[in-house]
N, C-alpha and C positions, 0 to 999 in steps of 0.2 A: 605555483611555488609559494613555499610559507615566507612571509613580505613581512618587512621588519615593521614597517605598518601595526601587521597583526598584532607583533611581537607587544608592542606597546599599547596599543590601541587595549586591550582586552585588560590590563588593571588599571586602565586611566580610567575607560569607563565608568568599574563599578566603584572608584576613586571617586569620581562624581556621582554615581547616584547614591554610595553611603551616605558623603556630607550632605546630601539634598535632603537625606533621610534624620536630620536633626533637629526639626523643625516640623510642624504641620502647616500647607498653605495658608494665605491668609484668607479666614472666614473659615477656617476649619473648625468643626465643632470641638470644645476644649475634652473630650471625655478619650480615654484611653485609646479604647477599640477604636474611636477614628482614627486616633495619630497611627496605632498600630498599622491600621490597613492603608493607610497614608504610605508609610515608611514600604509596608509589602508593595504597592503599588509600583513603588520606586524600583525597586528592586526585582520585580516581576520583566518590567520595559527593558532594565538594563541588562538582565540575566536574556532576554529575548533577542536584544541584540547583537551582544557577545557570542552566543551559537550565530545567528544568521551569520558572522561574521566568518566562519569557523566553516560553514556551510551553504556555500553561495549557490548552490542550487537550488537550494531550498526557498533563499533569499527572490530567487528569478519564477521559482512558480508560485509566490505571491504575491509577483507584478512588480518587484522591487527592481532594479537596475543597477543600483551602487556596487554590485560586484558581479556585473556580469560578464564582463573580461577575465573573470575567475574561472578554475574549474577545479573539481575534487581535488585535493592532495589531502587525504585523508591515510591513504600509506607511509606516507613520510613522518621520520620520528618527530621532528619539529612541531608538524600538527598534532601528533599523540600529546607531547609534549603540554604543547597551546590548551587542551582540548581538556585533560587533567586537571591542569592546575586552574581553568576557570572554573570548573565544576564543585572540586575542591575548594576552589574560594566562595561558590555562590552558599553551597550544604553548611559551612560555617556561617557564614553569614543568615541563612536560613533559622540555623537553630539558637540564635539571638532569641528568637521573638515565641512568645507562648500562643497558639494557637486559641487557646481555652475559651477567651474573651470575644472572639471575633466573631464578626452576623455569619447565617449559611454560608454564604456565597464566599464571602471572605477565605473563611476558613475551609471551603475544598479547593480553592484556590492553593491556600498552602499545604493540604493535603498532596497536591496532585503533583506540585513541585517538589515536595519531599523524596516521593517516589520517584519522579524522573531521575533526579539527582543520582539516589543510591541506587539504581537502575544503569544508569549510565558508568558511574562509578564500578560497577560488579563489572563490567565488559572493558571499559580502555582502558579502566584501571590496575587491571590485571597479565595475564597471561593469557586470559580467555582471549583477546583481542587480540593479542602475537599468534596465536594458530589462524583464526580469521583473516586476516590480510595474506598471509601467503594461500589463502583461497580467492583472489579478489577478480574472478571473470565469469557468469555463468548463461543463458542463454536466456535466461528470463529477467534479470534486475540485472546485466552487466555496463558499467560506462563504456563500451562499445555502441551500445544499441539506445543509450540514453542520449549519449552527443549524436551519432547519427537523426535521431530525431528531432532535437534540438535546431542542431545547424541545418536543416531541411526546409526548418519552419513550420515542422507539424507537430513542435512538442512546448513547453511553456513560455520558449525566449519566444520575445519578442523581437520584430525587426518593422521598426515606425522610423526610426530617425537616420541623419549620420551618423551619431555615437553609435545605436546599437550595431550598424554596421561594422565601424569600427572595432567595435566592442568584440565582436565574433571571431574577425579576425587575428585578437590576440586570445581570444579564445580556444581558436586552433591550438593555438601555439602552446597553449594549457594542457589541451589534451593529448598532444602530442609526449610531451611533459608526463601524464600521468600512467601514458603505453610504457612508457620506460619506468616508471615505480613500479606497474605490473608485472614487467619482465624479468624486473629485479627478483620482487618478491614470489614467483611462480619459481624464478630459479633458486630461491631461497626453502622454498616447500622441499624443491628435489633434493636437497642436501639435507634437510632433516626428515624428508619419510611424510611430508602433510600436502598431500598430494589430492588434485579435482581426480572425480569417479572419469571414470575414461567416456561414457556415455556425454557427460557435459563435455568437453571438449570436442567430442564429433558434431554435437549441436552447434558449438560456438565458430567452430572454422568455417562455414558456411556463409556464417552472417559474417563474418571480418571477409571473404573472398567479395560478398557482394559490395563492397565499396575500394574495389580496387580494380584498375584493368579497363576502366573506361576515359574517354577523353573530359576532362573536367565542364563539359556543357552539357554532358549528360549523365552526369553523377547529380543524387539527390540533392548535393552539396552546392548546387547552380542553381538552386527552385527561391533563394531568397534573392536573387539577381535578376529573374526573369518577373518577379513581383515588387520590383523597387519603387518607391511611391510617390508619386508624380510632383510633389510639392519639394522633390530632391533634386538641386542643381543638376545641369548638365556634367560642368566639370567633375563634381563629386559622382557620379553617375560612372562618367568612362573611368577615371579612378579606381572607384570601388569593381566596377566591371574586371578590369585589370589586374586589381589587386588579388580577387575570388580565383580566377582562373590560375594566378601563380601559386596560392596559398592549397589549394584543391592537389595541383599537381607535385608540390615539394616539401610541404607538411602534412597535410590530412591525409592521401592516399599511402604515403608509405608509412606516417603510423601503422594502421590497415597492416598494410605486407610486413612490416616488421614485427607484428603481435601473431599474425599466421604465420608466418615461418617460423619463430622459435615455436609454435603447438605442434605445429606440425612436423617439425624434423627432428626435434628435440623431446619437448615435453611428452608428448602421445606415449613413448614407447612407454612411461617412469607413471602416466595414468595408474589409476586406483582400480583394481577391476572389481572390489567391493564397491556397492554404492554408498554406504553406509558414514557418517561421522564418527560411528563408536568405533570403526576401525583406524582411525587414524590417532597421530600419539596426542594426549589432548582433548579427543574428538569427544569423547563423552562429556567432559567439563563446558565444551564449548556446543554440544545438542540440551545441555540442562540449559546453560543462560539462555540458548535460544525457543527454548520451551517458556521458561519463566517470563521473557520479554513480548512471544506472542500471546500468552494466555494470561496475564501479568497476574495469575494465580502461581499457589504452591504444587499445583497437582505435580505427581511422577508421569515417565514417561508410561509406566505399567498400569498406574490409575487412570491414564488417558484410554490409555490402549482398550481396557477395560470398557469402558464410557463407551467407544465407537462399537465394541460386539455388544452391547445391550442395546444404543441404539438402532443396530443394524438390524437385532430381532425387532424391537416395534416397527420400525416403519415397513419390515417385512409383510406384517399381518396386514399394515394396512394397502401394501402392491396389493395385496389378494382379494382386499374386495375391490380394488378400479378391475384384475382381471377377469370377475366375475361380471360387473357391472357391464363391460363392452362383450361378452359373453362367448370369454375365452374357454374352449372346454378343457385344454391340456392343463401340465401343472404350469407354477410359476416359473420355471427356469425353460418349457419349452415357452411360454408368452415373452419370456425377455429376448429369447432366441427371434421369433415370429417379429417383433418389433423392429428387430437390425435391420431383417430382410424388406422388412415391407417397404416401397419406395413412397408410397402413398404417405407417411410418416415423415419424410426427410425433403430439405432441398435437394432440386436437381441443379440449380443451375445458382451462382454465385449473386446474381443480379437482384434474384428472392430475399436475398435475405433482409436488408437493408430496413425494405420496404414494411416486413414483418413488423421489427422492432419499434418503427413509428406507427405503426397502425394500433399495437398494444399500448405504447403510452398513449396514444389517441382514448384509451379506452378507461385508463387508470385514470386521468385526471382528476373526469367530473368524480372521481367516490373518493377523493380525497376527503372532503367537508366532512365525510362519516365519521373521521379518526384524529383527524387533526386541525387544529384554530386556525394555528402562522402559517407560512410558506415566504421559501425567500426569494428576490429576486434575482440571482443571480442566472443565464440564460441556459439555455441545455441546446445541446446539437450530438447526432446519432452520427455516425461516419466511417466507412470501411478504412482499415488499414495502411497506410501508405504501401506502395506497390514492394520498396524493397525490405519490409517488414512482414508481409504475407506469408511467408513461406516457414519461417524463422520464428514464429511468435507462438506464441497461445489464444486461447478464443478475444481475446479482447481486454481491454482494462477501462478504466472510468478513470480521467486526468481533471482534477478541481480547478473548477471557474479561479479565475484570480479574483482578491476581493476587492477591488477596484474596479469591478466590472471591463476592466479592460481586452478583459479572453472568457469565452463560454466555458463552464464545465460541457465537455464532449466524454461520449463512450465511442470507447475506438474499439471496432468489430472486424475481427481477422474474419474475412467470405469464405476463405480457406482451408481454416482451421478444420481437423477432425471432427469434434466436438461441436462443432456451431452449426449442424448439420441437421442437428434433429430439431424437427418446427413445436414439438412439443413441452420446447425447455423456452421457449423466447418469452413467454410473457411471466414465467418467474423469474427469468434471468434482468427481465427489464422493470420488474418490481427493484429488485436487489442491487442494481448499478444507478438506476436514475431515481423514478418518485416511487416511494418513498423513502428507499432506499441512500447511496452514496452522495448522490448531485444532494437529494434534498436535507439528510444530515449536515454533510460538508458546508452548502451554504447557506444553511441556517447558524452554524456556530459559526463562522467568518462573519456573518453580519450583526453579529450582538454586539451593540454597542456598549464602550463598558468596562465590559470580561475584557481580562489581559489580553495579550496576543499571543503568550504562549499557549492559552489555553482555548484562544480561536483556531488554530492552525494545526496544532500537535493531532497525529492521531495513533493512536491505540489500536493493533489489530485487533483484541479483545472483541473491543466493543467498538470498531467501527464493521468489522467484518460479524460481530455477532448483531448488530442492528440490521443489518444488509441482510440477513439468513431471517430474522425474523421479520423483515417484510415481505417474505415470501411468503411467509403464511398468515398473511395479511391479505392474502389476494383473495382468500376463501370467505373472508368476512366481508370483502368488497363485489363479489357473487361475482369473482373474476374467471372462476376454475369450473364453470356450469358444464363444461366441455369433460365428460373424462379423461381425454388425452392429456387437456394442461393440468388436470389435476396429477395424469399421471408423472407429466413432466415435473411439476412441483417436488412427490415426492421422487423422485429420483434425482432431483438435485438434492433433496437433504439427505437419501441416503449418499450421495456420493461427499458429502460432508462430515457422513460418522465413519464411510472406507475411508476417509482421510485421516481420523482417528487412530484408525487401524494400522497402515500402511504408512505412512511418515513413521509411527514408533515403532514400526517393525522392523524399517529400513535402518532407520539409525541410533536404535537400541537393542534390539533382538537381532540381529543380522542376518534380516530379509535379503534375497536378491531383487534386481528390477523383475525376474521374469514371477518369482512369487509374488511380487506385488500387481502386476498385471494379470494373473492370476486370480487374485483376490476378488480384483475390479470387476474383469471380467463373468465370472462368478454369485458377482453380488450389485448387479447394473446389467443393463441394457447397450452397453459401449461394444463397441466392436474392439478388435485388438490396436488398430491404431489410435482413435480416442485411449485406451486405456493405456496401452506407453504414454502419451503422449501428457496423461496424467500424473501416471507414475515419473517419471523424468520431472516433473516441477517440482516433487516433493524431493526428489533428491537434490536437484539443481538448489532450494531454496526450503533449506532445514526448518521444519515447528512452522511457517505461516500458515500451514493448512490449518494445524489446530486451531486456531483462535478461530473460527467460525463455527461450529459447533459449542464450545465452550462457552462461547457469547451469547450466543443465541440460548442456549438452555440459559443461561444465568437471566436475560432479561426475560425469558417466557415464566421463569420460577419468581421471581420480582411481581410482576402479573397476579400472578396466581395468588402469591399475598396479600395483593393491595386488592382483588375481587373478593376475598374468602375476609380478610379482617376489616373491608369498608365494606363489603354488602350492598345495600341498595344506593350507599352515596358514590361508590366509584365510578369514576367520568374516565373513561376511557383516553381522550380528549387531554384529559389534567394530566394524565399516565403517563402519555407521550412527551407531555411537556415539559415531565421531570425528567426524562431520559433524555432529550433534544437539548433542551435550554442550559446549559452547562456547558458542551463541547464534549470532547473525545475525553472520557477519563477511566481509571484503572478499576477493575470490576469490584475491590471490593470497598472502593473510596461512593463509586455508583450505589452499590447497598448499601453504605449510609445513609447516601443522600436519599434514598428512595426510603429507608424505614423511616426517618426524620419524618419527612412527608407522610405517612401513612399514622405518625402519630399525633401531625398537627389537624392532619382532616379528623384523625377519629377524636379529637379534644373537642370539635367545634360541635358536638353531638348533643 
């Protein structure tokens, strides 16, 4: 619930860090640009933790704890409210200070801030954010499946103490708290016509059935009680024991049954049978921001669209030479066919997979030194799915180490999934989640010391999902892909990233159906038909994030290309990397600054 706390807390703060902002510390050098970046500094920490404040889960998968008795109320007007007027106070505040003066770093510092601002500004500040909320459940990002992980123990909270015990269990009572914004606001759709595609809802009832119906010692929700940590009292032990077992059965389960029951006897009928956002009223205003937000370009949905059928012919020609090379005689659409079939290609059994994915980073390591100086320390672990997320999920995700070293960055691997099936996708897929990829971006920028923290922590689809896409083709330069099959797997993970191109802006600007977007897939890939629903449905379920992986990925391979073609024999591959990494997550075309910057201080030194 929004806590009069907040209420206050959020112009006290930056109350405080303006006036700290009067002054430069002592020993600070007397020249402008210091006090400048003095004063942004200030301002950077207090603007950073004003959102965390605003965002306590966010707060909790950075190892934070001060609000982890919290949970989303992000549907509630009060948070809109909250959430506005800090934003609006920080972009004033922002536009005090002239940028002009400040060293590099300083200055994409206030670059990056600027844009998040008017970024954030475009979406709560609007109407685009009143259609959004009454969409607020889908089977892939929903707070159903985020607190069920959470409260499990297999997702960012932590549970070391008595507080965090405590803490959870007013946590409950949070999310409990936020089923009922949902239901409001779901019922709020059906009255004005802005209604989930009926597809997402038959995904999502499934996952809300599986946390209901069992005795609370065998709900996932019991797994932080049977690991309670030995240095925890007796007393607080049977306590907390007692406390889980009532909290499971009179708050958290009939959340659950009360968010199913109203889809299911209610909402299903009033479902969308379009997939689309452009059909909804609104729905186009709100597929632009979210184009704009995951590609933090200007491009159209038609310009994108575009982009994906031109990619989809290059990397076509290049399927045809891997099906030449493994010395396929038919065309290319019967080798995509041959490849479903072949069992020889695929896991058979769940237990394989695991084992795959660690054996390829086994293999990535050592050719790290080829590409790159740093590495961070934060730890990495591989790990199937928890068992009631299996069924429900998509191939997997990659969750950031806290920067406190207190939690590994882990990739969680659905065994199950459609898609995770094929053995000739794992060592691109394990380039692009782990090294060099997500773990080693993500905890490279958390560990710069330094760099604000909104700018260790923020990520950017852009260019976290376009650095992930071009570490995949990094694996050819690391003599990773000697194998034709992982080559072939390579490119068919990047075509299935320009049919994302395709298929996101067909669905929810040209108004594609699911079945012509699995058509598409299927088509233009190797996926059999449930892979390719199974693809199709994320992009409906979770408008525009497909794009930014292609987008990003071309932006930072054409960056490349520049800094090889106008530094010639001085580009250090090595330095290349270092200007894309050593920053953090930022908006692509604050990135091409910084990267021509560079390309004109190395070519000065000639």
């Amino acid at each position: 619930m929004t806590s009069l706390f907040r209420v206050i807390a959020l112009p006290a703060l930056l109350g405080i860090a303006l006036a700290s902002m009067g002054a430069p510390a002592p020993g600070m050098p007397d020249s402008m640009a210091a006090v400048e970046e003095h004063k942004l500094d200030a301002l950077y920490e207090a603007y950073w933790q004003d959102w965390l404040a605003l965002n306590p889960q966010e707060a909790s998968a950075q190892g934070m704890t001060r609000y982890e008795a919290q949970f989303d109320d992000s549907l509630e007007d009060g948070w809109l409210r909250n959430v506005t007027s800090m934003l609006k106070r920080y972009q004033s505040a922002l536009m005090t200070f002239d940028p002009a003066p400040l060293p590099e770093d300083a200055r994409i510092s206030y670059e990056i801030l600027s844009y998040e601002l008017t970024q954030a500004l475009s979406y709560y500040g609007t109407d685009v954010y009143e259609t959004a909320r009454m969409l607020p459940i889908n089977q892939f990002m929903g707070q159903h499946t985020a607190f069920a992980l959470d409260q499990s123990g297999s997702g960012s909270y932590n549970f070391k103490t008595v507080a965090d015990y405590d803490n959870a269990l007013t946590r409950a009572d949070n999310y409990a708290r936020w089923t009922d914004d949902a239901i409001a606001r779901l019922k709020e759709g059906v009255r004005r016509g802005v209604v989930l595609p009926r597809v997402v809802v038959e995904r999502v009832l499934p996952q809300l059935h599986n946390h209901f119906g069992l005795p609370p010692e065998k709900t996932d929700f019991w797994q932080p009680i049977t690991k309670l940590p030995a240095d925890i009292p007796a007393a607080d032990r049977e306590r907390l024991t007692a406390a889980y077992a009532a909290k499971i059965a009179t708050v958290i389960e009939p959340s659950y049954r009360r968010l199913y029951a109203y889809l299911q006897q209610v909402y299903l009928s009033h479902a969308n049978a379009t997939p689309g956002l452009g059909a909804l009223p609104n729905g186009a205003a709100l597929y632009a921001n979210d184009v704009q937000a995951n590609t933090t370009t200007t491009m159209t949905p038609a310009q994108i669209h575009a982009l994906g059928l031109s990619e989809i012919q290059r990397i076509t020609s290049e399927l045809d030479e891997v099906r030449k090379k493994v010395d396929f005689r038919g065309s290319l659409q019967e080798f995509r066919a041959s490849v479903r079939s072949d069992a020889s290609l695929h896991f058979q059994s769940p237990d394989e997979v695991i084992p795959a994915y660690q054996e390829a980073l086994g293999r990535i390591l050592p050719k790290l030194p080829e590409l790159f100086d740093g590495y961070p320390q934060a730890k990495l672990e591989i790990k199937a799915l928890p068992a009631s997320a299996k069924k429900y999920q998509g191939n997997g995700n990659y969750q950031q180490a806290a920067a406190d070293g207190s939690r590994p960055g882990i990739l969680w691997i659905n065994v199950y999934a459609p898609g995770i099936k094929d053995k000739f996708i794992v060592m691109t897929t394990t380039l692009h989640e782990t090294y060099p990829g997500h773990h080693f971006q993500t905890s490279l920028a958390a560990e710069i010391q330094g760099m604000p923290a909104f700018r260790r922590f923020t990520f950017f689809n852009a260019y976290g999902e376009g650095w992930a896409l071009y570490c995949e083709s990094l694996g050819q330069e690391m003599g990773l892909f000697g194998d034709p099959w992982q080559y072939y797997g390579h490119l068919m993970n990047e075509m299935l990233r320009a049919n994302r191109l395709v298929i996101d802006t067909g669905i929810h600007a040209m108004g594609w159906s699911t079945e012509q977007g699995i058509e598409w897939m299927m088509d233009h890939s190797s996926m059999n038909r449930a892979q390719a629903a199974a693809e199709v449905e994320r992009y409906v379920a979770y408008p525009a994030q497909a794009l930014s992986y292609k987008v990003g990925q071309l932006d930072i391979a054409a960056l490349r290309a520049k800094a090889e073609k106008e530094l010639g024999p001085r580009f250090d591959v090595r330095q290349f990397h270092d200007q894309i990494l050593l920053g953090g997550s930022m908006p692509l075309a604050v990135l091409d600054r910084k990267v021509d910057r560079w390309i004109a201080r190395v070519d000065a030194t000639r």
